[in-house]
VOKOL-768929 format. One line per 3 residues: number of its first residue (from 1); for each residue x, y, z of C-alpha. Coordinates in Angstrom, 2 decimals, decimal comma. Example, Ala and Ser with C-alpha at 12.3 -4.5 7.8 and 13.67 -1.06 7.14 Angstrom:
<pts>
1	12,30/-4,50/7,80 ~ 13,67/-1,06/7,14 .
</pts>
This chain:
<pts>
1	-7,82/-20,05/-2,48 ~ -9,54/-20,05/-6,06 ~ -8,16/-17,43/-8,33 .
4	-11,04/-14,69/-9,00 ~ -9,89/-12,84/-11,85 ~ -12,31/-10,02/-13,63 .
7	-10,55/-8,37/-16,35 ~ -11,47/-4,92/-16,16 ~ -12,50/-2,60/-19,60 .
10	-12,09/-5,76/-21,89 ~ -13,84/-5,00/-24,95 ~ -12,57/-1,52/-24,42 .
13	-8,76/-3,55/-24,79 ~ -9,34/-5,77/-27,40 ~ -10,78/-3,31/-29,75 .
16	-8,04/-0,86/-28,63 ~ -5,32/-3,47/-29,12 ~ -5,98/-4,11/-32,94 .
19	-4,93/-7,71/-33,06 ~ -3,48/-8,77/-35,63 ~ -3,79/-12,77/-36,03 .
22	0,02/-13,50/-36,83 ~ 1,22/-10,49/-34,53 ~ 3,36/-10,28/-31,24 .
25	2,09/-9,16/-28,03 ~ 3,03/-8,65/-24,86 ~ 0,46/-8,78/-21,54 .
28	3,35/-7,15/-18,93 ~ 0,81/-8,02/-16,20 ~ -0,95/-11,19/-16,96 .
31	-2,89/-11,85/-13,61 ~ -5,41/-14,48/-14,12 ~ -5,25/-14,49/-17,68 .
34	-8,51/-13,14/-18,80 ~ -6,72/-10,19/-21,10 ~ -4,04/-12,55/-22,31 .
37	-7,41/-15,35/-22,96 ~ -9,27/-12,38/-25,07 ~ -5,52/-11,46/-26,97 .
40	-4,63/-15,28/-27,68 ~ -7,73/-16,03/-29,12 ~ -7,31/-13,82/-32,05 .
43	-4,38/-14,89/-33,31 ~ -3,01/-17,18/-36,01 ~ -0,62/-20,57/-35,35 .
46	1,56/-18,28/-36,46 ~ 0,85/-15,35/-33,75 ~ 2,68/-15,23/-30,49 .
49	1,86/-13,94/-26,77 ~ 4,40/-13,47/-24,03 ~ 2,61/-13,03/-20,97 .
52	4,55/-11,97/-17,62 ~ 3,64/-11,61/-14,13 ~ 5,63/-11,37/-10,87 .
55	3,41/-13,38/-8,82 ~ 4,00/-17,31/-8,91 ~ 0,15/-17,67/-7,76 .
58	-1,03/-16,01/-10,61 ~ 1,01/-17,67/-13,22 ~ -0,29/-21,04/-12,34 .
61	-3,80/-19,41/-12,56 ~ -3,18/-18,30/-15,90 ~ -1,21/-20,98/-16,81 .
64	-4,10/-23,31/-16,79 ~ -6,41/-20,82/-18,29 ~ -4,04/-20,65/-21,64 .
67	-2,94/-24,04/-21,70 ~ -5,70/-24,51/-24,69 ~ -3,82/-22,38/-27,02 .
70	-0,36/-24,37/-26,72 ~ 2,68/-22,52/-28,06 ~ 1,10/-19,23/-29,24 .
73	1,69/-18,19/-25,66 ~ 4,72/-18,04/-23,88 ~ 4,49/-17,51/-20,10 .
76	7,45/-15,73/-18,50 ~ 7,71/-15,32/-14,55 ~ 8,92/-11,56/-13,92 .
79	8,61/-8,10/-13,28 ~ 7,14/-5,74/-16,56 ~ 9,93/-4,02/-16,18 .
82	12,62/-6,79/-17,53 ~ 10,07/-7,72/-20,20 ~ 11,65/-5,58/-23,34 .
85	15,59/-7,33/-21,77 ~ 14,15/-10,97/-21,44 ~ 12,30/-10,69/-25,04 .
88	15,22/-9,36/-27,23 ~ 17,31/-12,47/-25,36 ~ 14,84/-14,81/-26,87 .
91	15,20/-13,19/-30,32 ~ 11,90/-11,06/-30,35 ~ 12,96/-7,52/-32,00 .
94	9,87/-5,97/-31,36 ~ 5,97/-5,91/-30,29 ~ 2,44/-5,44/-32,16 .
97	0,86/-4,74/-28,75 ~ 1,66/-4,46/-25,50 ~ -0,98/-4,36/-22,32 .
100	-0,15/-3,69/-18,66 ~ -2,97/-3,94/-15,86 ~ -1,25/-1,53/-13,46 .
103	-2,26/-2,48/-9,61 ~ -2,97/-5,08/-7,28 ~ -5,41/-7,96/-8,44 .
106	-8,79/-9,08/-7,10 ~ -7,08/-12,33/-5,81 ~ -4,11/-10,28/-4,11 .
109	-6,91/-8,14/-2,41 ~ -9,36/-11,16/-1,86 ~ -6,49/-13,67/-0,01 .
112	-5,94/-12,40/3,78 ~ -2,99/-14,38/4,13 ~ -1,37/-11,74/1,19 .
115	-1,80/-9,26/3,30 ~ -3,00/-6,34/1,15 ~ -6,30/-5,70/2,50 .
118	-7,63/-3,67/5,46 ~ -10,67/-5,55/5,60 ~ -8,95/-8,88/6,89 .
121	-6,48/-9,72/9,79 ~ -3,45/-10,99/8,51 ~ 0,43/-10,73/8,70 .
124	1,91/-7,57/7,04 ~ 3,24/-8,74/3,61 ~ 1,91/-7,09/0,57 .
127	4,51/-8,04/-1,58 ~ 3,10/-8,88/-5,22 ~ 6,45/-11,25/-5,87 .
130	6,56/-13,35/-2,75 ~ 10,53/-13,84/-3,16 ~ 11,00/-10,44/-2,37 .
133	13,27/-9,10/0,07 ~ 10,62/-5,80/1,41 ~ 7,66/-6,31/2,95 .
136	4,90/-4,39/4,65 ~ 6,30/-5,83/7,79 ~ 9,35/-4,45/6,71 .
139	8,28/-1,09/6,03 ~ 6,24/-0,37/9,14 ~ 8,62/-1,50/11,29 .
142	11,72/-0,58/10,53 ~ 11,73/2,84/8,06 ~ 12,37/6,41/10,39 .
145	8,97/8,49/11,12 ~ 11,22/10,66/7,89 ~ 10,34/8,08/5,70 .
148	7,17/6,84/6,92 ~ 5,68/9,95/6,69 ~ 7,14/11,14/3,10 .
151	5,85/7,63/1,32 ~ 2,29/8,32/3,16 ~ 2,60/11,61/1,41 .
154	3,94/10,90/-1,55 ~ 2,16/7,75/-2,48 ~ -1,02/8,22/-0,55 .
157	-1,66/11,40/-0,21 ~ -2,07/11,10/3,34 ~ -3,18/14,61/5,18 .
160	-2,13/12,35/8,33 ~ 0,88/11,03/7,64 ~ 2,87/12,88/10,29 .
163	0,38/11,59/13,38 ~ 0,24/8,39/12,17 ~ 4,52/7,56/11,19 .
166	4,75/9,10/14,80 ~ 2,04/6,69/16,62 ~ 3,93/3,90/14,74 .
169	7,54/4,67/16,16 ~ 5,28/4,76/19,63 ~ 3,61/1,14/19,18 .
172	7,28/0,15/17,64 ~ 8,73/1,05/21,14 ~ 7,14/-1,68/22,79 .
175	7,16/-4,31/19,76 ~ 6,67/-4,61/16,51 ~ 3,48/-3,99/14,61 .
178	2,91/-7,29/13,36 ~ -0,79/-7,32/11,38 ~ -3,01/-5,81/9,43 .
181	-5,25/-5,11/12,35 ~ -2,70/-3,75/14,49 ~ -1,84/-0,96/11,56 .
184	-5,80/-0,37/11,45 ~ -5,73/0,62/15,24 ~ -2,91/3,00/15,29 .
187	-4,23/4,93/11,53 ~ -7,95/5,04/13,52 ~ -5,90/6,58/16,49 .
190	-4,00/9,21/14,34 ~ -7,14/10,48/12,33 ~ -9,76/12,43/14,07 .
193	-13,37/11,17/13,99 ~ -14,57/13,93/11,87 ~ -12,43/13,22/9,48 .
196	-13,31/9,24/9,14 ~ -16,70/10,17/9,04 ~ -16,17/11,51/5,46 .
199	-15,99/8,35/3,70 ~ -13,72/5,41/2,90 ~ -12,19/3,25/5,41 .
202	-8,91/5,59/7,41 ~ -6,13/2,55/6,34 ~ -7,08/2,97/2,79 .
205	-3,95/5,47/1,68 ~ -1,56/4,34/4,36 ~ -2,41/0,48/2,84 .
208	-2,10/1,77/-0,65 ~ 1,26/4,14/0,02 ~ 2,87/0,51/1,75 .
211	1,69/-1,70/-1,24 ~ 3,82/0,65/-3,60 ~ 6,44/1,04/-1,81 .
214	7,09/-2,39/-1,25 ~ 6,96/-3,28/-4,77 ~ 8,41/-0,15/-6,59 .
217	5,14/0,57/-8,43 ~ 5,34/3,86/-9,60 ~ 9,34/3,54/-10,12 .
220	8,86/0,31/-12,40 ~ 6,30/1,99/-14,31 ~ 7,93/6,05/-14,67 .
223	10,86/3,83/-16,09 ~ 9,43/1,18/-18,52 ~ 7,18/3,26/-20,35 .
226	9,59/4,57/-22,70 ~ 11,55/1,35/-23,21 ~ 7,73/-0,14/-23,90 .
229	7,36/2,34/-26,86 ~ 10,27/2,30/-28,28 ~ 10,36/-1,41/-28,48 .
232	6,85/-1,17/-29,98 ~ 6,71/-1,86/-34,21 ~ 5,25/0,95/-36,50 .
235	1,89/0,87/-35,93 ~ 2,07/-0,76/-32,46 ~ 0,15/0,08/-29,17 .
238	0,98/0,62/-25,74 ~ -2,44/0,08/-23,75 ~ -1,84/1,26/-19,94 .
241	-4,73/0,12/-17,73 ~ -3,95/2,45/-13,89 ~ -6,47/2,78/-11,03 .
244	-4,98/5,63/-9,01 ~ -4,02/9,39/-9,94 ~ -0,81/8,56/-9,01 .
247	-0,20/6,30/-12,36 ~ -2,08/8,23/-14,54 ~ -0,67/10,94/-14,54 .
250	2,73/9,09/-15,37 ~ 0,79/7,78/-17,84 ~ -0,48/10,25/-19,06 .
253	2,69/12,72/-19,24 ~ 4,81/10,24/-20,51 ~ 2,15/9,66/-23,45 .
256	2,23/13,20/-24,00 ~ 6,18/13,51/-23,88 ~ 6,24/11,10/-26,08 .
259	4,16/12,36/-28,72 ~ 5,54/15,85/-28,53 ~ 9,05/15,91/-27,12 .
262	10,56/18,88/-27,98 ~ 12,37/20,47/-24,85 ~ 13,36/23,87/-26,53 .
265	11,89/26,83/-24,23 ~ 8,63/28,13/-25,25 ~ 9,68/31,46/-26,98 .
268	11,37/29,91/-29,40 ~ 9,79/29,98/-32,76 ~ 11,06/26,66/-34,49 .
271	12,36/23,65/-32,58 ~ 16,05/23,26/-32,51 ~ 15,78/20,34/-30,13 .
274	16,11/17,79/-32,45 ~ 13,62/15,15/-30,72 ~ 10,91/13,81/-32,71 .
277	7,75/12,47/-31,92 ~ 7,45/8,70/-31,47 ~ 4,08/8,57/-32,04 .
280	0,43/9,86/-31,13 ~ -2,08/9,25/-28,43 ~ -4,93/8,20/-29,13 .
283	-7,02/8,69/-26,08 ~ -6,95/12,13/-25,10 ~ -9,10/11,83/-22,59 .
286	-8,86/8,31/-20,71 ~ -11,40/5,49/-20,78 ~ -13,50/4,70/-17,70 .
289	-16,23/1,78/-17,11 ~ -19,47/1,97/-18,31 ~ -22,77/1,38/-16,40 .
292	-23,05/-2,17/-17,61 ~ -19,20/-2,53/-16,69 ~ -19,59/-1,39/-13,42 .
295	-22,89/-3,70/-12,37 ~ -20,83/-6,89/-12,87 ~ -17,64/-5,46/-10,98 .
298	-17,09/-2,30/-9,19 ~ -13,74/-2,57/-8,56 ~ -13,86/-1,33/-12,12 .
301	-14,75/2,07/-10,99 ~ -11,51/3,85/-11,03 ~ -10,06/2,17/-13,65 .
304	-8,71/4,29/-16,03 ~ -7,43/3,14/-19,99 ~ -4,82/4,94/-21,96 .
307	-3,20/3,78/-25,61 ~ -0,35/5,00/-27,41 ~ 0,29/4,21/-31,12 .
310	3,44/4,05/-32,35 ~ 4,58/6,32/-35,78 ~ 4,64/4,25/-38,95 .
313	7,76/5,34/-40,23 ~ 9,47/5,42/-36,73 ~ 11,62/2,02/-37,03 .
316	12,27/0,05/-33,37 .
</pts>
């Protein structure tokens, strides 16, 4: 299948990343390249790009799409996470600008055989790094209705999670659920027909809750974000690009502890905490798709941007 890749608020990223021709940056989440193109084409023989992605198929993709600009960009096969760890091994002390396109791509979505997508019949899979040990397969059928139900709560906000962990563990009984289309049946089973009638398609949450849990989304990103900013150079950014409430707020609360992280209780009237602020954010509000955006590619819609900018004087 031909990797489809729409890079979503691009002008909104390259004016928020600043480039600087002979800087260093870092796209955590590289896809099909079309950030990393937009980044790479600023800079100087003397700037660098270290792009890293998880996903084999979309390394190759982007591989060929950057091949033009030869050794000003470094591709690195890899979860975001181990990106600070695997740059300070190769000698890089810190980063101009850093970019991660939090989510599940167009291609992931698009290919059946992936498995992410409620809209196709295909084996349960869903992982983003295809050499890894947990799968959707994995989840469904072999977590207690306990744990079913919690990460349908917790990372879809499923009012149904209950019915539908139980009606699971009853199709389990008799074999396992083994595709997409067989997880469609038993949600449409659990949810009452009023309720589907609302809007959206009834897997939607369950598919999204699975897809996280199966490749430690909001865990990787609760515990890079700090490690991203302090490994940031004065004046640096940290652009976070999320598509669920779920990762913004992260986002958005880490953002905010970093800028103001004083801990002491709020009665006190000086700080005696000792933390200072690593920097400021600069979009207090976060920024969404425009009409024109959103004409060429709706999966746009919920996209949400948010930067961070390092202090000057705060030395990585």
């Amino acid at each position: 299948m031909e990797f489809k890749h729409i890079p979503v608020l691009f002008n909104e990223v390259m004016e928020g990343l600043q480039v600087k021709p002979d800087g260093i940056y870092v796209d955590g989440t590289t896809g099909g390249g079309g950030h990393s193109e937009g980044i790479a084409k600023q800079l100087s023989d003397t700037g660098r790009l270290f792009c890293f992605d998880q996903d084999a198929d979309a390394l190759k993709a982007s591989g060929e799409r950057l091949s033009v600009f030869g050794s000003k960009v470094t591709l690195i096969r890899g979860n975001y996470e181990n990106a600070v760890a695997v740059l300070k091994e190769r000698g890089i002390e810190g980063a101009d600008g850093i970019l991660l396109d939090i989510g599940v791509s167009s291609y992931q979505l698009d290919n059946p055989e992936r498995g992410f997508s409620y809209n196709d019949d295909a084996p349960l899979d869903m992982r983003m790094d295809r050499d890894g040990n947990l799968s959707a397969y994995t989840v469904v059928n072999e977590y207690s209705r306990e744990e079913l139900t919690r990460i349908f709560k917790e990372y879809g906000e499923e009012r149904f999670a209950s019915k539908i962990a139980e009606n699971i563990l009853k199709k389990r009984a008799s074999g396992p659920v083994k595709s997409t289309f067989e997880l469609n049946e038993i949600i449409r089973a659990s949810i009452p027909a009023k309720m589907q009638a609302l809007g959206g398609h009834p897997s939607k949450r369950v598919f999204q809750a699975i897809r996280i849990e199966c490749n430690r989304e909001l865990e990787v990103l609760e515990n890079s974000i700090e490690g991203f900013i302090d490994f940031l150079k004065p004046g640096g950014r940290l652009l976070i690009i999320s598509f669920q409430s779920l990762e913004d707020r992260i986002v958005k609360n880490a953002f905010r502890a970093a800028e103001s992280p004083c801990i002491c209780p709020p009665g006190f009237p000086v700080c005696v905490c000792g933390k200072v602020s690593k920097g400021k954010v600069i979009t207090r509000h976060p920024v969404t798709a425009g009409e024109e955006e959103l004409k060429m590619n709706k999966r746009a819609k919920p996209a949400k941007l948010r930067i961070f900018e390092k202090t000057d004087n705060d030395p990585v």
